[in-house]
C-alpha positions as CSV (number, residue, x, y, z in Angstrom):
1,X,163.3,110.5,95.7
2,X,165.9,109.7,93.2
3,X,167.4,106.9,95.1
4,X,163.6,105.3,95.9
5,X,162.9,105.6,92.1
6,X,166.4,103.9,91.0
7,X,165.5,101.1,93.5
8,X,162.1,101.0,91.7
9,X,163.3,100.3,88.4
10,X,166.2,98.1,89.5
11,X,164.0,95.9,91.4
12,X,161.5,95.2,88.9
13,X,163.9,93.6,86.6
14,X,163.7,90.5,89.2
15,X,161.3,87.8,89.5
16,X,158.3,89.2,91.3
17,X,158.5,87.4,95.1
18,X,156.5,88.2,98.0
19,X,159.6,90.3,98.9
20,X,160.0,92.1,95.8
21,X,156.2,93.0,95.6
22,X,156.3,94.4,99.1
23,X,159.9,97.0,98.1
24,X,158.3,97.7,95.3
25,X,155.2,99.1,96.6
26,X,157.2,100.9,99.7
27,X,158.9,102.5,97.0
28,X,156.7,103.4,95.1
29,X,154.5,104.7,97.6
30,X,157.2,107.0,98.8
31,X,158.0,108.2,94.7
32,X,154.6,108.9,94.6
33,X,154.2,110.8,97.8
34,X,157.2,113.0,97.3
35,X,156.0,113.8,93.9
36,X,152.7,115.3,95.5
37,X,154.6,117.0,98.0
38,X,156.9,118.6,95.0
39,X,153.9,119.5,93.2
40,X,152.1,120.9,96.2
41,X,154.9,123.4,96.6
42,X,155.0,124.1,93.1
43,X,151.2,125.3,93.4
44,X,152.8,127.9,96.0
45,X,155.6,129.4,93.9
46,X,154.4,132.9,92.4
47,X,156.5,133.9,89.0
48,X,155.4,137.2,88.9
49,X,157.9,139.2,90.6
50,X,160.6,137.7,89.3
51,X,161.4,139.7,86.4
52,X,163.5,138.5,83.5
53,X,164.2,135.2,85.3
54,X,160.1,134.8,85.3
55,X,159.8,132.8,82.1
56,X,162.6,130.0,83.2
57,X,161.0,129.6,86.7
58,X,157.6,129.1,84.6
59,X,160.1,126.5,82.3
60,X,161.3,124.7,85.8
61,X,157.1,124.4,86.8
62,X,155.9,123.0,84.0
63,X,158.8,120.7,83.8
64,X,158.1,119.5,87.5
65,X,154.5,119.4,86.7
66,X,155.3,117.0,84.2
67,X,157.5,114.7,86.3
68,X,154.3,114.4,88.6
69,X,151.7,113.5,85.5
70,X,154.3,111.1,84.5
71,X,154.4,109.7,87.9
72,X,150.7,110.3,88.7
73,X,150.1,107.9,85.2
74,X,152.2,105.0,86.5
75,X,150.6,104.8,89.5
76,X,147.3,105.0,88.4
77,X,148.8,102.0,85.5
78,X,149.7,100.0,88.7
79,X,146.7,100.2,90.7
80,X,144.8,99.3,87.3
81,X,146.8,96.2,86.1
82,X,147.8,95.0,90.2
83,X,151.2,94.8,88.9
84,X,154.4,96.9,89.3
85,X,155.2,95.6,85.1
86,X,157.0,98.4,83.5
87,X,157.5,98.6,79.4
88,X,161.0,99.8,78.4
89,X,159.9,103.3,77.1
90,X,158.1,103.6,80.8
91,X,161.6,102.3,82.1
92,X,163.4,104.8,80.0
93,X,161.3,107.7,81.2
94,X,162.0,106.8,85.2
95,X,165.3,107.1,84.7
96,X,164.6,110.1,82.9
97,X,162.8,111.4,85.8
98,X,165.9,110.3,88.2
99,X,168.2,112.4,86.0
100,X,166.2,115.7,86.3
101,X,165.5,115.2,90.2
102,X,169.5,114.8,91.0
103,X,170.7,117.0,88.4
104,X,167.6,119.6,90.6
105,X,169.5,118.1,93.8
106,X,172.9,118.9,92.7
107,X,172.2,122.3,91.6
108,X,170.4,123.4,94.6
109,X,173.3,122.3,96.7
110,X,175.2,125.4,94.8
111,X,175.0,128.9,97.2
112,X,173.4,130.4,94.0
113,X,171.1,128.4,92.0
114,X,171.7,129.2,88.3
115,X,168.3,128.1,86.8
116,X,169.6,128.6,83.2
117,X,172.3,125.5,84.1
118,X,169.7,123.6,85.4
119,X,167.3,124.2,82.3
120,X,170.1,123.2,79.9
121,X,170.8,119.6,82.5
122,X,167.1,118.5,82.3
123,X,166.2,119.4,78.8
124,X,167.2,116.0,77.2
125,X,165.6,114.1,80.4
126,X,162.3,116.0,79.4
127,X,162.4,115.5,76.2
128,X,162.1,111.7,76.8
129,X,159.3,112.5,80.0
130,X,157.3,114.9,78.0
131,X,156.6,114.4,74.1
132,X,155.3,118.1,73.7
133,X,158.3,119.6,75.5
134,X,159.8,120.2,72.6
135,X,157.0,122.4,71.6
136,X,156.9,124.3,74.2
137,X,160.6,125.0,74.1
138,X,160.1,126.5,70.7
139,X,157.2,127.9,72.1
140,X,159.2,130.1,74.6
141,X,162.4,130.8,72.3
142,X,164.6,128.2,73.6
């Protein structure tokens, strides 16, 4: 999804051809869908029996759930406006979002996933994607 979203935002820097439209709505599309996937198995994931490690799971969903209003917002901007045109501080958020999905991707490569490292690798990512994270960080004690 990382790599589909990185073409996004390097192809919209171009002059907007038939050719360009059409990758960036393939893209897109795909972003979009894999983000619903993601948030569909995020619905599934149960917290409760995960003792101490509960409250940084709960931290990773709400993160996630963010990257899919995020993405959700932009496509529901496109559809509106018929046009792929991305501001800077939307630009700067996608790549945002492309830093927390491959630093999620690297991690999970690991035997053991240490969520506390991955917490710690998205946190400036979703400080950018999500203006109340830093709320809810000091919310939680972190």
């Amino acid at each position: 999804m990382a790599n589909r979203l990185e073409e996004f935002v390097h192809l919209t820097i171009e002059q907007g051809n038939s050719e360009v439209k059409r990758e960036l709505y393939n893209n897109w599309r795909i972003v979009n869908g894999e983000s619903k996937s993601i948030h569909s198995y995020l619905y599934a994931i149960s917290t409760i029996h995960m003792g101490k490690a509960a409250s940084d799971w709960d931290l990773l969903q709400y993160s996630l759930f963010r990257v899919d209003e995020f993405i959700s917002g932009m496509t529901n901007k496109f559809l509106e406006n018929h046009s792929y045109t991305i501001s800077n501080d939307e630009r700067d958020k996608m790549e945002a979002v492309i830093t927390v999905f491959r630093t999620i991707n690297k991690e999970k490569s690991n035997e053991l996933v240490d969520i506390k490292t991955i917490l710690e690798s998205i946190k400036e990512p979703m400080l950018i994607i999500d203006n109340n994270y830093s709320n809810i960080l000091e919310r939680i004690g972190k």
